[in-house]
C-alpha positions in Angstrom: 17.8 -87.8 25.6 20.0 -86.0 28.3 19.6 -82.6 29.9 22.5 -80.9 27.7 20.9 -82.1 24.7 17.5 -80.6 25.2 18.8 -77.7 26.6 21.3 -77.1 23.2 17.7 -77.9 20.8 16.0 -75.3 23.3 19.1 -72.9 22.1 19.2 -73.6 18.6 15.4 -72.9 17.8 15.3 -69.9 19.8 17.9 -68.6 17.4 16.3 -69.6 14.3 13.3 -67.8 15.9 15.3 -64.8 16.7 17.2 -65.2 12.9 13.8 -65.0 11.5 12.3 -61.5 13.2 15.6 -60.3 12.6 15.1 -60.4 8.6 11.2 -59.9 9.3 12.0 -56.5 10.1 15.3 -55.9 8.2 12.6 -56.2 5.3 9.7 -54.0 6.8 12.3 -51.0 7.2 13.3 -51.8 3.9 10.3 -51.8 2.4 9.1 -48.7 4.9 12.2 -46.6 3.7 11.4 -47.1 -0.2 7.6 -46.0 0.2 8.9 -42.8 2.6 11.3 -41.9 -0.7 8.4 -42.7 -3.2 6.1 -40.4 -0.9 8.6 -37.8 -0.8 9.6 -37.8 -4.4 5.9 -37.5 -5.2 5.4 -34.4 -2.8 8.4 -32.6 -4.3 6.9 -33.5 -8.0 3.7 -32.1 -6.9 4.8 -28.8 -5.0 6.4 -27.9 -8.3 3.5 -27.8 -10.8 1.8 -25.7 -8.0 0.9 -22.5 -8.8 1.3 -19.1 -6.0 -2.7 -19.8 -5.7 -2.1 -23.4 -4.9 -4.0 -24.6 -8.5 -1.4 -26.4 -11.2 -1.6 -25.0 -14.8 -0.5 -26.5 -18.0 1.4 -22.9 -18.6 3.3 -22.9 -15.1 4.6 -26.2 -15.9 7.2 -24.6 -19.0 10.6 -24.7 -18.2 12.7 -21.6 -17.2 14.9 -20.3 -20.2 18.4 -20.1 -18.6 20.6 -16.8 -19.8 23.9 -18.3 -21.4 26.5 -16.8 -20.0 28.5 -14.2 -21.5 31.8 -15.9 -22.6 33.7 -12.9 -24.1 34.4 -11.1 -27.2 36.1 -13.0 -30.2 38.0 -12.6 -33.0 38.7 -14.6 -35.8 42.2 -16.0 -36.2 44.1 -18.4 -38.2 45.2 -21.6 -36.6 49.6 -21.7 -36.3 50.0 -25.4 -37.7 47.3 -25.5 -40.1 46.1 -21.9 -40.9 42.6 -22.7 -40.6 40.5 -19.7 -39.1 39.3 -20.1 -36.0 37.1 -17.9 -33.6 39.4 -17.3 -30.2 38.6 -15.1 -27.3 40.5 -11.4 -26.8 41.0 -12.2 -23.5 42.9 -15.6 -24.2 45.0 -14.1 -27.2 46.3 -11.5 -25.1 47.1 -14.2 -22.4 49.0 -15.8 -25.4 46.4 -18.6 -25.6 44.3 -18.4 -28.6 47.2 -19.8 -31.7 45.9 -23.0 -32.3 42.2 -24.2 -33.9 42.2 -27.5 -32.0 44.0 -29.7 -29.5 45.1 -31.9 -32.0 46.9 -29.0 -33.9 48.5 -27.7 -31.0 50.2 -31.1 -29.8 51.4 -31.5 -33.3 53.1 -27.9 -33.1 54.5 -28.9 -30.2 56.0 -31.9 -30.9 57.4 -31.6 -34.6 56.7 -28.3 -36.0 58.8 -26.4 -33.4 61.9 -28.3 -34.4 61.6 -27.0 -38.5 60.9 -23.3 -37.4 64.1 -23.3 -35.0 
């Protein structure tokens, strides 16, 4: 064997060798990174059946009742295209929203029924 030869060999396994710790420790931060996010998920999980004296109850653990929000007073109308009643908001009839019972109604007012009234 010549010189060049065992010098390109000498080349070529140092870069498997340096291929191989490469994905060694592409792996372990993987692998690190997953159990930091499992840790910290199971922290959070934990902090919130805590109670203010540090002791998790069966009770604290209900969930909050949200307040709905307050959408506005209605009236009942009938719908334009098919005079079906309908519950619309005040605030969106005086807009001059508020004529139709559903989307489907109000496309088809739009598209044919305007033509008959006119």
């Amino acid at each position: 064997m010549g010189y060049y030869q065992d010098v390109d060999e000498a080349y070529y396994i140092d870069e498997l060798v340096y291929e191989e710790e490469r994905e060694r420790l592409h792996y372990q931060r993987q692998e690190q990174a997953s159990f930091k996010r499992a840790v910290a998920a199971e922290v959070k999980r934990q902090l919130k059946t805590l109670t203010p004296t540090g002791v998790a109850s069966q009770q604290d653990q209900k969930p909050e009742k949200r307040k709905q929000p307050n959408s506005g007073k209605r009236v009942i109308v009938s719908c334009k295209c098919c005079d079906k009643p309908f519950k619309a908001r005040v605030s969106d009839r005086k807009r001059g929203w508020g004529r139709f019972c559903s989307k489907s109604c109000s496309a088809f007012w739009k598209t044919h029924r305007r033509k008959w009234v006119a």
